[in-house]
C-alpha atoms as a printed R data frame, in Angstrom:
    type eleno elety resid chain resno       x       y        z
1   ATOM     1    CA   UNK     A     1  81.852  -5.077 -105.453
2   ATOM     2    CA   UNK     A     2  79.062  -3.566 -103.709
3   ATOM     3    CA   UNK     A     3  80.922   0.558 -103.216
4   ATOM     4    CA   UNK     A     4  80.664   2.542 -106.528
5   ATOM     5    CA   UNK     A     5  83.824   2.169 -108.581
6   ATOM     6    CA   UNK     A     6  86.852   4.325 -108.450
7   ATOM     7    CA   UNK     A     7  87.744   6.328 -111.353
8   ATOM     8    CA   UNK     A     8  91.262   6.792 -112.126
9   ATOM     9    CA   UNK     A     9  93.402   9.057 -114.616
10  ATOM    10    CA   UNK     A    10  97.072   8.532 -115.427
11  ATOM    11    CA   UNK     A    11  98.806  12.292 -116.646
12  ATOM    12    CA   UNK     A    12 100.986  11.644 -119.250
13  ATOM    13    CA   UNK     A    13 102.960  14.927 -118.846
14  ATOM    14    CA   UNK     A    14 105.121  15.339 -115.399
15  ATOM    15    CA   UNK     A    15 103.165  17.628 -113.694
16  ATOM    16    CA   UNK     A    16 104.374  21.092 -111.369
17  ATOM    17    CA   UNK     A    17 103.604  19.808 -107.372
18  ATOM    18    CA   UNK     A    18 102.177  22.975 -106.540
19  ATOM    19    CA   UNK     A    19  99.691  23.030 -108.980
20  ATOM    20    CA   UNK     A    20  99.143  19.071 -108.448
21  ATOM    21    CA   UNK     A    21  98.487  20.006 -104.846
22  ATOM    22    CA   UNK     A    22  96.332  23.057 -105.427
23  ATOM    23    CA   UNK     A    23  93.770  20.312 -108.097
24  ATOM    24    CA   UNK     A    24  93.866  17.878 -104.569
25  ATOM    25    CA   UNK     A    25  92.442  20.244 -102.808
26  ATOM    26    CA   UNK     A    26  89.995  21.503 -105.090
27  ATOM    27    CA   UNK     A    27  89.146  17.758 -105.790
28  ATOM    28    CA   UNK     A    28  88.541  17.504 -101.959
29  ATOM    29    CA   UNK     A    29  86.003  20.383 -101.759
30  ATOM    30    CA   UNK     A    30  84.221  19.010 -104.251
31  ATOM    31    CA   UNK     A    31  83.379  15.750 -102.701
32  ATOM    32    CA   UNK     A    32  82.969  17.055  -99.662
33  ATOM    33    CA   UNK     A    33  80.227  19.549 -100.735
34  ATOM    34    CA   UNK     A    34  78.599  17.197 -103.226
35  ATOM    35    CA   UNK     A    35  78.646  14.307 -100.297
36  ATOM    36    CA   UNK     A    36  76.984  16.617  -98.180
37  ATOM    37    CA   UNK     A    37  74.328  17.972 -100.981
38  ATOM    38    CA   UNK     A    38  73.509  14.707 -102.884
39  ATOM    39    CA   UNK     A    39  75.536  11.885 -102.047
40  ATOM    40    CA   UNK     A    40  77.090  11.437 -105.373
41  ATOM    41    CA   UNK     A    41  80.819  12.359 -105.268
42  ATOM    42    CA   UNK     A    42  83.144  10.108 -107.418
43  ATOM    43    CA   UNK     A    43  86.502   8.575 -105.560
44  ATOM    44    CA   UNK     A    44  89.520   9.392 -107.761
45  ATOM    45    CA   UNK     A    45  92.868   7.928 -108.313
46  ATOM    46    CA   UNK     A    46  94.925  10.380 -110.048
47  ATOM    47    CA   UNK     A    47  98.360   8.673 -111.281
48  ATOM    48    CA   UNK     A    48 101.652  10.740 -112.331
49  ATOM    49    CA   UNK     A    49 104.772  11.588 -112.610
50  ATOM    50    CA   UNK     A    50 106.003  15.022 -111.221
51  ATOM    51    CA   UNK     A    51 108.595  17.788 -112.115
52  ATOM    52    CA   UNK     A    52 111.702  17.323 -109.918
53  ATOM    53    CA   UNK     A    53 110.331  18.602 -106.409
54  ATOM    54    CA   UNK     A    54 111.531  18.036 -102.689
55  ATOM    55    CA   UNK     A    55 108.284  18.120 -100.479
56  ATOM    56    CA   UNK     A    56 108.453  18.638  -96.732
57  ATOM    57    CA   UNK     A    57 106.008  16.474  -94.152
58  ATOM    58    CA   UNK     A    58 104.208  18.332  -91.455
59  ATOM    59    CA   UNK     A    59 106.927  18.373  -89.124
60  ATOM    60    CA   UNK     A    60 108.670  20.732  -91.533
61  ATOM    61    CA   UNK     A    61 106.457  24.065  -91.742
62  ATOM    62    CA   UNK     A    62 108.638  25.748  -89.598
63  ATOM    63    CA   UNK     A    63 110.600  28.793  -90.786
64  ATOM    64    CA   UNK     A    64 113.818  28.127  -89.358
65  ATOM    65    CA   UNK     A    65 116.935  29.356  -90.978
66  ATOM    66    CA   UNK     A    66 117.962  25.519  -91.463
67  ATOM    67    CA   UNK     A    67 114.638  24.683  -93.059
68  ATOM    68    CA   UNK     A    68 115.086  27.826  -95.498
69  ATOM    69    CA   UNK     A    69 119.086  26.953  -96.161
70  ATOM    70    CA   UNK     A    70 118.334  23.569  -96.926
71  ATOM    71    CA   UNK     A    71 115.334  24.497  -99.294
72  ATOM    72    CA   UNK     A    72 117.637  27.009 -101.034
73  ATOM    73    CA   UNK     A    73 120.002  24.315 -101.840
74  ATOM    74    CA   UNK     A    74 117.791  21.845 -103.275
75  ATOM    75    CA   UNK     A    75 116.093  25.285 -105.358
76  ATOM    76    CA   UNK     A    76 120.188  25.486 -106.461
77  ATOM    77    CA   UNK     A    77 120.320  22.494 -108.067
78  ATOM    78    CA   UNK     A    78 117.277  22.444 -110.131
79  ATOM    79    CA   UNK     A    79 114.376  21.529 -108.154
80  ATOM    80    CA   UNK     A    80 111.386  22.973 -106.094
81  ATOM    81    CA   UNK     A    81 110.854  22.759 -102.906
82  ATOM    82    CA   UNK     A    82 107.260  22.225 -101.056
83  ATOM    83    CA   UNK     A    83 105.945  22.018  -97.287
84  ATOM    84    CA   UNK     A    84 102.668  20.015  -96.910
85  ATOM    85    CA   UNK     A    85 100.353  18.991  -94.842
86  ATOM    86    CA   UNK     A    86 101.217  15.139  -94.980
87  ATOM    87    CA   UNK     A    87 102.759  12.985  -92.675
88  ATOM    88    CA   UNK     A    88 106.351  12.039  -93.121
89  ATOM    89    CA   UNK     A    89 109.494  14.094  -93.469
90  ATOM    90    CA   UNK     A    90 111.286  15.364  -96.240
91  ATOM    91    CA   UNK     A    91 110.908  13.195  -99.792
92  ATOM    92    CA   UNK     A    92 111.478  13.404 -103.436
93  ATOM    93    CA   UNK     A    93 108.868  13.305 -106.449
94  ATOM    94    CA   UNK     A    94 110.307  13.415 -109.984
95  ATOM    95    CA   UNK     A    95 110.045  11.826 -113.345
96  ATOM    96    CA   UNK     A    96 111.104   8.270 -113.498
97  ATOM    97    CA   UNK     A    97 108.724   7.834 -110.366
98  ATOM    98    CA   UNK     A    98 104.905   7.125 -110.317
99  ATOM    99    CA   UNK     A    99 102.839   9.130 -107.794
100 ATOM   100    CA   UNK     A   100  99.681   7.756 -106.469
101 ATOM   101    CA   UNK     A   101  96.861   9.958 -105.240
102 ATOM   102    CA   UNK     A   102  94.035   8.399 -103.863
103 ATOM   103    CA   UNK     A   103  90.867  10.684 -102.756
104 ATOM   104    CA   UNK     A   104  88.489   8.625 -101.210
105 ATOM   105    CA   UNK     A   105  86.192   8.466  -98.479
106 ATOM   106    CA   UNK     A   106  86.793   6.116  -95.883
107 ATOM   107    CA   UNK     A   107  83.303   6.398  -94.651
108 ATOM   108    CA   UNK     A   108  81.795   4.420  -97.635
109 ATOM   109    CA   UNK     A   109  83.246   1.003  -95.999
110 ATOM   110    CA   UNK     A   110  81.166  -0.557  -93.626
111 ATOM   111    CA   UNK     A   111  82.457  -0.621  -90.979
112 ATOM   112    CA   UNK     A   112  84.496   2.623  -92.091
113 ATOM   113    CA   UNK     A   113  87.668   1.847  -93.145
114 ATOM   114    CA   UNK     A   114  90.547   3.702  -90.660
115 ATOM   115    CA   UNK     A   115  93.440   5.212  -91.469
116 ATOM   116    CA   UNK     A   116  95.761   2.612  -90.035
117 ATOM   117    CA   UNK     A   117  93.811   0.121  -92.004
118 ATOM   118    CA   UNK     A   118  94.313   2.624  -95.434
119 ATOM   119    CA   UNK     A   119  97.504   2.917  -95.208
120 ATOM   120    CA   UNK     A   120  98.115  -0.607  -94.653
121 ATOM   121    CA   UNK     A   121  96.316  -1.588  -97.342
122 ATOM   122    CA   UNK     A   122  98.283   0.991  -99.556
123 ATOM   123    CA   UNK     A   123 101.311  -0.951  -98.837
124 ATOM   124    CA   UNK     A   124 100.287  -4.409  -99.703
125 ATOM   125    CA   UNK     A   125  98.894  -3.141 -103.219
126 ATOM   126    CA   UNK     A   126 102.327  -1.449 -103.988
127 ATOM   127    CA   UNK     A   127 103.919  -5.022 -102.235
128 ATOM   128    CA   UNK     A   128 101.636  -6.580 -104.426
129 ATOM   129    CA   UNK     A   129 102.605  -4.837 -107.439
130 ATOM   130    CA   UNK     A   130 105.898  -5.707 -107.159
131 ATOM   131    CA   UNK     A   131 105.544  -9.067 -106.665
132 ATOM   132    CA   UNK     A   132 103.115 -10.010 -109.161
133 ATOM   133    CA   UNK     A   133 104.402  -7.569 -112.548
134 ATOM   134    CA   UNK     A   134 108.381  -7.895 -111.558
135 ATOM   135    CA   UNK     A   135 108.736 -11.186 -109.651
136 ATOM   136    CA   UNK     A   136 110.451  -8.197 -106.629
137 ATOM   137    CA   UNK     A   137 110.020  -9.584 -103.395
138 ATOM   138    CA   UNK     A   138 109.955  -6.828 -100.455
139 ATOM   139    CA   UNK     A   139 112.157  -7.042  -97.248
140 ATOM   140    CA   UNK     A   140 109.929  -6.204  -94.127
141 ATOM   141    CA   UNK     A   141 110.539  -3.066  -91.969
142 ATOM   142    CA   UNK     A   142 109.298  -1.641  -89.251
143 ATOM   143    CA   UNK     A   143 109.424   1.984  -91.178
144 ATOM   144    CA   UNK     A   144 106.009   2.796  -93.298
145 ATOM   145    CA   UNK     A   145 106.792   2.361  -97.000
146 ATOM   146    CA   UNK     A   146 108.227  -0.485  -99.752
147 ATOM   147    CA   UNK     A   147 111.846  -1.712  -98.845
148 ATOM   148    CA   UNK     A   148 114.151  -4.109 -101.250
149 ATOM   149    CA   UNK     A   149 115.949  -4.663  -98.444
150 ATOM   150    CA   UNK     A   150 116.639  -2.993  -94.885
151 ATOM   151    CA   UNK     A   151 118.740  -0.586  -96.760
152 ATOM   152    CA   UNK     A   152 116.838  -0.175  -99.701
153 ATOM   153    CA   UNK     A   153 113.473   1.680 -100.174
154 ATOM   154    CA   UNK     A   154 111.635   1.836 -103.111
155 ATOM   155    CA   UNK     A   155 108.559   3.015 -102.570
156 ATOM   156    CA   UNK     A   156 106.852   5.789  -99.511
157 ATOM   157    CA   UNK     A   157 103.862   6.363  -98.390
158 ATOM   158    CA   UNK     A   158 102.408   9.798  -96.967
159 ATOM   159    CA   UNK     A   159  98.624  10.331  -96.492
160 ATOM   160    CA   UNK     A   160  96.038  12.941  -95.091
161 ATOM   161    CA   UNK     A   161  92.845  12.278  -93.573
162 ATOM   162    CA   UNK     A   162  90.253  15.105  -92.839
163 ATOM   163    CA   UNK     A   163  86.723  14.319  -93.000
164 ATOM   164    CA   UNK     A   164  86.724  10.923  -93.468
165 ATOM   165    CA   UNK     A   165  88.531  12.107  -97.439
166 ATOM   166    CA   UNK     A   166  92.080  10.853  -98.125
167 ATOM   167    CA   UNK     A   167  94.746  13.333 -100.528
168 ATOM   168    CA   UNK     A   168  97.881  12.791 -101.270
169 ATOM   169    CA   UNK     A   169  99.350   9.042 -101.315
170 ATOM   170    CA   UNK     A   170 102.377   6.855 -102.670
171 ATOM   171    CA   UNK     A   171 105.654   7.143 -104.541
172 ATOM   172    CA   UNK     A   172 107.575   4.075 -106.191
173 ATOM   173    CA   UNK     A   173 110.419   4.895 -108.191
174 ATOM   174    CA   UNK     A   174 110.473   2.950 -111.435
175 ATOM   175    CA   UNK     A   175 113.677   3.681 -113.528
176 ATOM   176    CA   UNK     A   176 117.038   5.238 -112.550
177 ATOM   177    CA   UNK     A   177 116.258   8.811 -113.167
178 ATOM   178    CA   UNK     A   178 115.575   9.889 -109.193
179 ATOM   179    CA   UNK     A   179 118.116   8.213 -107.704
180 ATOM   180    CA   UNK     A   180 120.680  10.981 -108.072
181 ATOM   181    CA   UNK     A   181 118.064  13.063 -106.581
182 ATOM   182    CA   UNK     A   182 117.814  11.116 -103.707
183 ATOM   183    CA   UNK     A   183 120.655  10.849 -102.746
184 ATOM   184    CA   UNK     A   184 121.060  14.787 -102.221
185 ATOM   185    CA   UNK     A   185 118.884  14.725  -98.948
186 ATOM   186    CA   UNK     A   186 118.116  12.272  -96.180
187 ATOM   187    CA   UNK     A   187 114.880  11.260  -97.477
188 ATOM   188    CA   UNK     A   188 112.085  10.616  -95.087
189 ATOM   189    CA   UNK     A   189 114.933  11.239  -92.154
190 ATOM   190    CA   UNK     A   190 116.396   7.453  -92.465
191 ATOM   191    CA   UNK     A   191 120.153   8.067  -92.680
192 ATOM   192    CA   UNK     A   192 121.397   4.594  -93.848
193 ATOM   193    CA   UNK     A   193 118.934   4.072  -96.208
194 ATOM   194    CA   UNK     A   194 119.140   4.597  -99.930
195 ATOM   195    CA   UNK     A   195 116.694   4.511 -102.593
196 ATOM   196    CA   UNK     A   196 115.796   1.690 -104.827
197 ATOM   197    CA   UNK     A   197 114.210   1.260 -107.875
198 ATOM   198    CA   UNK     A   198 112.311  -0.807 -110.518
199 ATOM   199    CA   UNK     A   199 114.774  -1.044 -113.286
200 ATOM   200    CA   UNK     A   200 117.653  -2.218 -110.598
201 ATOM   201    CA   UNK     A   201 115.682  -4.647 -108.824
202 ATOM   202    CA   UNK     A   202 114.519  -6.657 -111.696
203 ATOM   203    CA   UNK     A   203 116.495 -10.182 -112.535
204 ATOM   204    CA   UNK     A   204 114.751  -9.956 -116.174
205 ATOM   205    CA   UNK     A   205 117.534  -7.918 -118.333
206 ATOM   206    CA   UNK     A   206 115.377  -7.872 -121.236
207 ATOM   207    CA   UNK     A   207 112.622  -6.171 -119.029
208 ATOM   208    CA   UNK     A   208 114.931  -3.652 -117.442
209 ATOM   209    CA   UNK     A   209 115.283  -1.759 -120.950
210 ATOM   210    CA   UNK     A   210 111.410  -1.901 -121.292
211 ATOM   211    CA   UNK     A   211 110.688  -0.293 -117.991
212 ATOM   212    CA   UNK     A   212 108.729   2.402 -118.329
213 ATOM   213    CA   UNK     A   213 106.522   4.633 -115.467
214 ATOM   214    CA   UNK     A   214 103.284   4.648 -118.114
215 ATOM   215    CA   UNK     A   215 103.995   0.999 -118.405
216 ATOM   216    CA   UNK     A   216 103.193   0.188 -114.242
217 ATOM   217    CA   UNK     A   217  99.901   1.884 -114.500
218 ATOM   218    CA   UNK     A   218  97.755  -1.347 -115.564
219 ATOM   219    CA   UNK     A   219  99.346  -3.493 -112.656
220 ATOM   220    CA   UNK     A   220  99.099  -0.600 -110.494
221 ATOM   221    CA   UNK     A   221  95.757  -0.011 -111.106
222 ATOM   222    CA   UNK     A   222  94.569  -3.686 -110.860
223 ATOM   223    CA   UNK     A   223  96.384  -4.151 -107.693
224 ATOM   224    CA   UNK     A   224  94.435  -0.810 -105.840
225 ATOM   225    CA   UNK     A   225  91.371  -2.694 -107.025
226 ATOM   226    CA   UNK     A   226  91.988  -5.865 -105.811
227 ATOM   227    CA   UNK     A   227  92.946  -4.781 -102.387
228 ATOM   228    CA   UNK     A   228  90.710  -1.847 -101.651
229 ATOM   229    CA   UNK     A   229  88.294  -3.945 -103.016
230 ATOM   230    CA   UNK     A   230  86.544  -1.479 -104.900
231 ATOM   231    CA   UNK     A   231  85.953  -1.674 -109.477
232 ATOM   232    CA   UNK     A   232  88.479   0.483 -111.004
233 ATOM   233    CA   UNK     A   233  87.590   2.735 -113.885
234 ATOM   234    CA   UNK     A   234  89.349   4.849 -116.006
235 ATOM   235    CA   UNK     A   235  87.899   8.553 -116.260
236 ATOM   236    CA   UNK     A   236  86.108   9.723 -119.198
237 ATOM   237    CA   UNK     A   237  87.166  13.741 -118.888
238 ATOM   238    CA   UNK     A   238  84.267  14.600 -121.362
239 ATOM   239    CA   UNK     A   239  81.662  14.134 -118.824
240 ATOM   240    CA   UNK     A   240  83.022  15.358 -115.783
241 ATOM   241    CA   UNK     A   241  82.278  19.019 -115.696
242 ATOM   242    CA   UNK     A   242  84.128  20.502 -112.594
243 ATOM   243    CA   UNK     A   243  86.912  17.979 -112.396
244 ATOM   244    CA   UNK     A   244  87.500  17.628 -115.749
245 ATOM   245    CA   UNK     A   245  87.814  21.856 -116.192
246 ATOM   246    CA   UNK     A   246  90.786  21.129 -112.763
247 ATOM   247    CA   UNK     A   247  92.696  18.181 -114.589
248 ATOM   248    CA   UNK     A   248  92.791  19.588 -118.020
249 ATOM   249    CA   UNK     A   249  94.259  23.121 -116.222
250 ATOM   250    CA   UNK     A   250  96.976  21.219 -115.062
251 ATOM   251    CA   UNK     A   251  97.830  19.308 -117.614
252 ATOM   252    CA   UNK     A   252  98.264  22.958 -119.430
253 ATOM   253    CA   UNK     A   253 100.121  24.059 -116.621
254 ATOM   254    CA   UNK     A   254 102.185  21.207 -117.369
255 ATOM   255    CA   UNK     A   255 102.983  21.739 -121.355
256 ATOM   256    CA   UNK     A   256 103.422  25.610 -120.737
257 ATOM   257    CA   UNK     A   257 106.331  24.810 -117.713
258 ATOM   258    CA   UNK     A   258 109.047  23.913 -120.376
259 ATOM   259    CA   UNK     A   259 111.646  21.623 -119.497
260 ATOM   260    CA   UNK     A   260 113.452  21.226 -116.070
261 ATOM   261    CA   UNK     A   261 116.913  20.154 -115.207
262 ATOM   262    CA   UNK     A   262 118.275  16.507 -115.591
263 ATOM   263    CA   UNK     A   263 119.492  14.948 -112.570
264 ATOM   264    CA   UNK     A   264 121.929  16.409 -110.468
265 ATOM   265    CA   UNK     A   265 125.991  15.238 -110.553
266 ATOM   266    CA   UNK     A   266 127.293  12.288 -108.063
């Protein structure tokens, strides 16, 4: 397609957000300083699920004692509790839900691609995805992210931009297992809204028991493609070096954490 391919990797294991965050960052540097040394820094697509976590946007890095009561809570019934440096407000990740992080540079477009235009783009592949491996038509909405209907959200979106390099991404929750979670917070600060998912959206009954987050990744990964048009390739970790030596620490991080609470009671 004329841009060098991305390369993508799907963790099979849910994986610990801190950690997750720590190998986005580290993934970052390394583009950066190899785009700035030699011009040969890969774009990555990392695909997952994560342990149950609550994640704060930007506009929740204060320290105030409602901020800290509220992140006790959520640490009371089982999961973590992270502040980032995305946009959006406060969110769930957790198993039954596939994560999307994209690290590209937007400068390899021509013209550059913008962040409006990214995002926008990250939308229609997950609209896409819906559409074309479940037959689930999306509602519009004049909020950023994937809605069944103006109630209903199945999928968000929060990105970051610095030099031109994109981290973190998407979330579109695929079977029943984070609804409960949801619904202890008002995710991404949208009071009537609840969250939707795969499993519940699907008219195909046979499909719903089939569902599966591993099972969305060849759609998924198709759809990024077709819309970024960009080739999408799956990562060999035996020749990567660097990032290969990041991923495969995680993924250890991952087996040594242990298991994690089921969702919480209604």
């Amino acid at each position: 397609m004329g841009l060098p391919p991305i390369f993508y990797h799907y963790f099979s294991l849910p994986l610990p957000y801190a950690r997750t965050l720590a190998l986005q960052e580290h993934l970052h540097a390394l583009q950066l300083l190899h785009r700035r040394t030699s011009g040969d820094h890969k774009d990555v697509l990392l695909l997952l699920q994560h342990r149950p976590v609550y994640t704060g946007g930007r506009r929740q890095l204060s320290t105030s004692p409602e901020v800290e009561a509220e992140a006790r809570r959520l640490q009371e019934i089982g999961a973590d509790f992270v502040t980032t440096q995305r946009g959006g407000q406060t969110t769930y990740h957790g198993p039954g839900q596939i994560v999307g992080y994209p690290l590209l540079d937007l400068g390899r477009s021509s013209p550059p691609m913008g962040i409006r235009e990214y995002i926008c783009r990250m939308q229609r592949t997950l609209e896409s995805h819906l559409s074309e491996s479940h037959g689930i038509q999306h509602s519009p909405s004049e909020h950023t992210g994937v809605f069944l209907d103006e109630r209903t959200k199945i999928a968000s979106i929060g990105v970051q931009v610095r030099h031109r390099l994109t981290t973190h991404g998407f979330a579109m929750n695929i079977t029943r297992e984070p609804l409960a979670w949801f619904d202890q917070v008002v995710a991404c600060g949208l009071t009537d809204v609840k969250a939707g998912c795969i499993a519940d959206a699907t008219k195909n009954s046979n499909a719903q028991a089939s569902i599966s987050v591993e099972g969305e990744v060849p759609g998924l990964v198709s759809c990024f493609g077709r819309v970024y048009e960009r080739d999408m390739v799956q990562m060999d970790l035996s020749g990567e070096g660097e990032i290969e030596d990041a991923i495969r620490a995680v993924e250890e991080a991952a087996r040594a954490a242990g298991p994690w609470l089921r969702a919480p009671m209604q």
